[in-house]
C-alpha positions as CSV (number, residue, x, y, z in Angstrom):
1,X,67.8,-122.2,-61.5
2,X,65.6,-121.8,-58.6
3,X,62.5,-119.5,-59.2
4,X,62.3,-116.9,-56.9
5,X,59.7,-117.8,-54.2
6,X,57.4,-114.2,-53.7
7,X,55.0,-113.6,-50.7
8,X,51.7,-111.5,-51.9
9,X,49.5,-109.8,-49.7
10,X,47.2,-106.8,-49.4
11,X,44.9,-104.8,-47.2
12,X,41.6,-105.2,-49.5
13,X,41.3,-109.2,-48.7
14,X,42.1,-112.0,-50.5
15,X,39.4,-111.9,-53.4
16,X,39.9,-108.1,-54.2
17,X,40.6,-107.4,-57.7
18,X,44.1,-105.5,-56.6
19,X,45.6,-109.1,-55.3
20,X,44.2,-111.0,-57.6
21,X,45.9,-108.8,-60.4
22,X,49.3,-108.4,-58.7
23,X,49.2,-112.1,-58.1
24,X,49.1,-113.1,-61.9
25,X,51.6,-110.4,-62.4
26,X,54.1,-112.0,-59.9
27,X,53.0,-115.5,-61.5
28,X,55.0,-114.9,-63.9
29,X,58.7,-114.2,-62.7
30,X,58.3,-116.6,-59.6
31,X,56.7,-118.9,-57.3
32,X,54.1,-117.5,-55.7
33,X,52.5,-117.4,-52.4
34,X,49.3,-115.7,-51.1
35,X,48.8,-114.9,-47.6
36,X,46.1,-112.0,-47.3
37,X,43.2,-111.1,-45.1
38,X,40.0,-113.0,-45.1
39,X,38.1,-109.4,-45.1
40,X,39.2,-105.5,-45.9
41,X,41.4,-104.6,-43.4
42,X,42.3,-100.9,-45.1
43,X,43.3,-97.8,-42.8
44,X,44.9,-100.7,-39.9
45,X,48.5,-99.4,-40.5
46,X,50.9,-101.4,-38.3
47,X,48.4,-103.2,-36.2
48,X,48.7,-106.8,-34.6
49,X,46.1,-109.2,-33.4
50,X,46.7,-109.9,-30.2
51,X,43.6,-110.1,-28.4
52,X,41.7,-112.7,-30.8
53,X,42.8,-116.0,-31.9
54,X,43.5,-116.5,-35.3
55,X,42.6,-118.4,-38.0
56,X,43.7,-119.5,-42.0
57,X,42.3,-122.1,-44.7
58,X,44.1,-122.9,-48.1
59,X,41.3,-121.7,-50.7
60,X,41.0,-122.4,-54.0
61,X,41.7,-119.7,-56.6
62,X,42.5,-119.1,-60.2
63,X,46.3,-119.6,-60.9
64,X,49.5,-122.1,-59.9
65,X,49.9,-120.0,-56.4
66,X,49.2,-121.5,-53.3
67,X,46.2,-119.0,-51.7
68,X,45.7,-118.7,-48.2
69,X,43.4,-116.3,-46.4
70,X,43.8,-115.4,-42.5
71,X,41.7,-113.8,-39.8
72,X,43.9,-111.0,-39.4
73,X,45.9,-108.0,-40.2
74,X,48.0,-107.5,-43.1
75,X,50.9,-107.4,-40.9
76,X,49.9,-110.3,-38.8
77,X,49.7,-112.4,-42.8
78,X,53.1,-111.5,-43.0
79,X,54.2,-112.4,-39.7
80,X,51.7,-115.9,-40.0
81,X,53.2,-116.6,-43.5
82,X,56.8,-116.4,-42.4
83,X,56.5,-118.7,-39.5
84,X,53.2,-121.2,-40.3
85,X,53.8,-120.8,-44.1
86,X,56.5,-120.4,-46.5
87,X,58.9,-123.1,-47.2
88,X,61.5,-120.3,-46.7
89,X,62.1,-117.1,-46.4
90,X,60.5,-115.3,-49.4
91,X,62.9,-113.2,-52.0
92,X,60.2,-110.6,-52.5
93,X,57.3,-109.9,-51.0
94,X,55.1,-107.5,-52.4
95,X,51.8,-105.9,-50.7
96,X,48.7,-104.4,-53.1
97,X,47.6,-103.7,-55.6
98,X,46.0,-101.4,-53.5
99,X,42.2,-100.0,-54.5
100,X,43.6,-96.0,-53.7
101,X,46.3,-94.2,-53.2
102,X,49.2,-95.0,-50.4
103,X,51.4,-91.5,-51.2
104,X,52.6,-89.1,-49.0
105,X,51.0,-89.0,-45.7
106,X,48.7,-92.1,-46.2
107,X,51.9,-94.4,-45.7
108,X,51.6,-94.0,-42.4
109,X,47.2,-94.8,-42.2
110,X,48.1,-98.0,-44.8
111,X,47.5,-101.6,-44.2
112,X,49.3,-102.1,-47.9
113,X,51.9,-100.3,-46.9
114,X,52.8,-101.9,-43.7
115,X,52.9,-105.3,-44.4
116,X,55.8,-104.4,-47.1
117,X,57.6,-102.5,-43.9
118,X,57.1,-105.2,-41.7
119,X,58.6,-107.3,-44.7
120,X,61.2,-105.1,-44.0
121,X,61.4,-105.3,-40.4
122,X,62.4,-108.7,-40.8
123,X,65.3,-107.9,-43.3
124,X,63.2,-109.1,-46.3
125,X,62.8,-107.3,-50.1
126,X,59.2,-105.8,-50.0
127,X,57.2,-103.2,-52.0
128,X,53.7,-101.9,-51.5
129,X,52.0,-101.1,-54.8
130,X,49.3,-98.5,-55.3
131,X,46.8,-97.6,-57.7
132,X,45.0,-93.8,-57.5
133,X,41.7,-95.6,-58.4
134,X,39.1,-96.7,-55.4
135,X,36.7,-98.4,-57.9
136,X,36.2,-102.3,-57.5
137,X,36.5,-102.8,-61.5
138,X,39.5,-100.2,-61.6
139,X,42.0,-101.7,-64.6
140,X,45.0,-102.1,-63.7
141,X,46.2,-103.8,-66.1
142,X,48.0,-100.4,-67.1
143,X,50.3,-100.7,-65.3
144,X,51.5,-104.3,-65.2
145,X,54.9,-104.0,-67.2
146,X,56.1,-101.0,-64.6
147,X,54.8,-103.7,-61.6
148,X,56.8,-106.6,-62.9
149,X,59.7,-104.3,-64.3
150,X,60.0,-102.8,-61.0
151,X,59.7,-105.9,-58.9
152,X,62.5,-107.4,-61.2
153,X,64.9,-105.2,-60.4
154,X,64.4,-105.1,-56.9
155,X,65.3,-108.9,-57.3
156,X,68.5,-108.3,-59.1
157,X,69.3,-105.1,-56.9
158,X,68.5,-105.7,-53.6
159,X,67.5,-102.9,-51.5
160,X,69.9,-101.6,-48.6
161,X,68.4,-103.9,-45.6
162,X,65.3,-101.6,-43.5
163,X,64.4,-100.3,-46.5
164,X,61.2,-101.0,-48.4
165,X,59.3,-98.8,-51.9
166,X,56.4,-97.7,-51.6
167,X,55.0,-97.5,-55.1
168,X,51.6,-95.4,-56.4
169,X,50.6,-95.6,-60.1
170,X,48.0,-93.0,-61.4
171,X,45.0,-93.4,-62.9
172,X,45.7,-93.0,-66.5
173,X,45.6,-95.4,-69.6
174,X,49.0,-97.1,-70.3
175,X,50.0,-95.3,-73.3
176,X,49.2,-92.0,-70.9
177,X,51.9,-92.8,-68.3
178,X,54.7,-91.1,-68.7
179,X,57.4,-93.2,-66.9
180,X,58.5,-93.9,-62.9
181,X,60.0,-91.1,-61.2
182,X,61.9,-91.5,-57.6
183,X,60.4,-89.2,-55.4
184,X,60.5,-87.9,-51.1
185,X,57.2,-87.8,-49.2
186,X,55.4,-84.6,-50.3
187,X,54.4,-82.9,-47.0
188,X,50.6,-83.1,-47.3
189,X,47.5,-84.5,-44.8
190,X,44.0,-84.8,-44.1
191,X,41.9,-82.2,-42.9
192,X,39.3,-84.4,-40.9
193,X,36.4,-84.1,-38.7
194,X,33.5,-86.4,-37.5
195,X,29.9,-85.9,-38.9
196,X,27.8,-86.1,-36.2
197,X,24.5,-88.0,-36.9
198,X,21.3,-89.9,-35.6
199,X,20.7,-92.9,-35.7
200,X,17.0,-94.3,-35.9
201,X,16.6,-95.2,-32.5
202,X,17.9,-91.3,-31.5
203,X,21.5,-92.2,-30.6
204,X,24.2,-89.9,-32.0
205,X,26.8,-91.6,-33.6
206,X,29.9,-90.1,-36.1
207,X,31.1,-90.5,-39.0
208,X,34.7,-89.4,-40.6
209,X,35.0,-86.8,-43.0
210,X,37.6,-84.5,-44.4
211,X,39.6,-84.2,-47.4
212,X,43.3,-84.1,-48.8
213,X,45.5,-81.3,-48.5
214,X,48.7,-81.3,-50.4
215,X,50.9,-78.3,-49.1
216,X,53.9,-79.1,-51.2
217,X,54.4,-78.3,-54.7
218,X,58.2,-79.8,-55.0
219,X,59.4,-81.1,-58.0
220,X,60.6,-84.0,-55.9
221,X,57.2,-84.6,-53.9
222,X,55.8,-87.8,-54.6
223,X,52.2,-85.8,-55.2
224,X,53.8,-83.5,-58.2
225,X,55.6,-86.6,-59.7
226,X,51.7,-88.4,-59.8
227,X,49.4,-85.7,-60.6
228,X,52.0,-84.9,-63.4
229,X,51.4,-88.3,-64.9
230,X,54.2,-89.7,-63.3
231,X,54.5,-93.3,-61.4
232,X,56.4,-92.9,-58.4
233,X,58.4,-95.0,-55.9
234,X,59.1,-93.8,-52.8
235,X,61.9,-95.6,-50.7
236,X,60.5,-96.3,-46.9
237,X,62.5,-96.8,-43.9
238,X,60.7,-98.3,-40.6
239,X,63.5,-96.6,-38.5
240,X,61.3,-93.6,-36.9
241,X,64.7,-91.4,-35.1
242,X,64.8,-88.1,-36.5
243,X,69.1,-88.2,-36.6
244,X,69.5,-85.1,-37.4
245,X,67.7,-83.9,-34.1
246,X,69.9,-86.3,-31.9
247,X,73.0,-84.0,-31.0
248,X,70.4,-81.0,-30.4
249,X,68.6,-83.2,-28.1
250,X,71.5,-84.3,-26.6
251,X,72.8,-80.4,-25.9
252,X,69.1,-79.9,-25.0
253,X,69.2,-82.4,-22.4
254,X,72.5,-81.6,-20.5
């Protein structure tokens, strides 16, 4: 039978630890292919080059995948990789491992996250994995079995077709997770401002600051389910329409 063929990328670039870990991971249930940014790219959500050119080389990496690094955006790798270079059109592709956390409201800030929606966009099976640990030498070879288990049975069940997972994994020694829990967004965001400073030739300039704040204790909440020890998985949908809203609007609007 035909090995799945599986389309890695990432928002850290091509040599960070994350892909390079997720990539022997997915070595072994298919044939892989690496498309992933020459250089970090985190905190670009859903954004496009279009006001550059773009470039790619095949490099040469550890491994029996095919790596290719590109000048862009982790959307525009999977947008390049689906029309400049797969074979065909992937039966997974999966986005990480991310150096950080991806839950709750960061889905919407994540480079990780929106390559596996635009994945999904184009009617593909996709999931972003995260780890809660920012470090360059993070281990994360903790979770490994979870990653592949997960991405296996995305394989054999496919996912309803606009929806993508968005997976975070805790920062805790193997034997100290205690399983994968199916979660909801917890309702939580950043409280942020800009440092203002000065540089040395007197010009102000600003830097971002803030901090996390989790406003939802749910059992449910993606947040609870990680800080309890828990990985969770998080299922995504690109379509934006608040439905429920739609008849109100509509009365609304008369």
């Amino acid at each position: 039978m035909q090995k799945p063929l599986i389309l890695v990328t990432n928002d850290d670039g091509i040599t960070a630890p994350g892909i390079r870990n997720l990539v022997n991971f997915m070595n072994e249930i298919g044939d892989v292919v690496v498309v992933a940014p020459d250089s970090p790219q985190s905190g670009k959500g859903h954004a496009i080059t279009i006001n550059q050119t773009l470039t790619f080389e095949e490099i040469s990496l550890d491994g029996p995948q095919k790596d290719y690094s590109l000048s862009g955006t982790p959307v525009d790798c999977v947008k390049f990789a689906l029309d400049k270079i797969l074979p065909r059109k992937p039966d997974l592709v999966v986005s990480g491992i991310n150096h950080g956390a991806n839950s709750s409201i960061n889905v919407i800030y994540s480079g990780t996250m929106s390559a596996a929606v635009e994945a999904g966009v184009e009617g593909l099976q996709a999931i972003g994995f995260s780890l809660l640990d920012f470090s360059w030498d993070a281990d994360f070879s903790q979770a490994k079995e979870y990653i592949q288990n997960i991405a296996k049975k995305v394989l054999e069940n496919p996912l309803p077709k606009g929806v993508v997972l968005n997976v975070n994994i805790p920062k805790l020694l193997k034997d100290e997770i205690k399983g994968v829990k199916v979660c909801r967004q917890a309702h939580a965001k950043w409280e942020e401002n800009f440092d203002e400073r000065i540089n040395p030739h007197g010009k102000k300039y600003y830097w971002l600051t803030g901090y996390f704040n989790n406003m939802d204790t749910g059992d449910d909440a993606d947040e609870t389910a990680l800080a309890n020890g828990y990985i969770s998985i998080v299922p995504v949908k690109f379509d934006l329409t608040a439905h429920e809203e739609l008849e109100h609007l509509r009365k609304m609007m008369e």
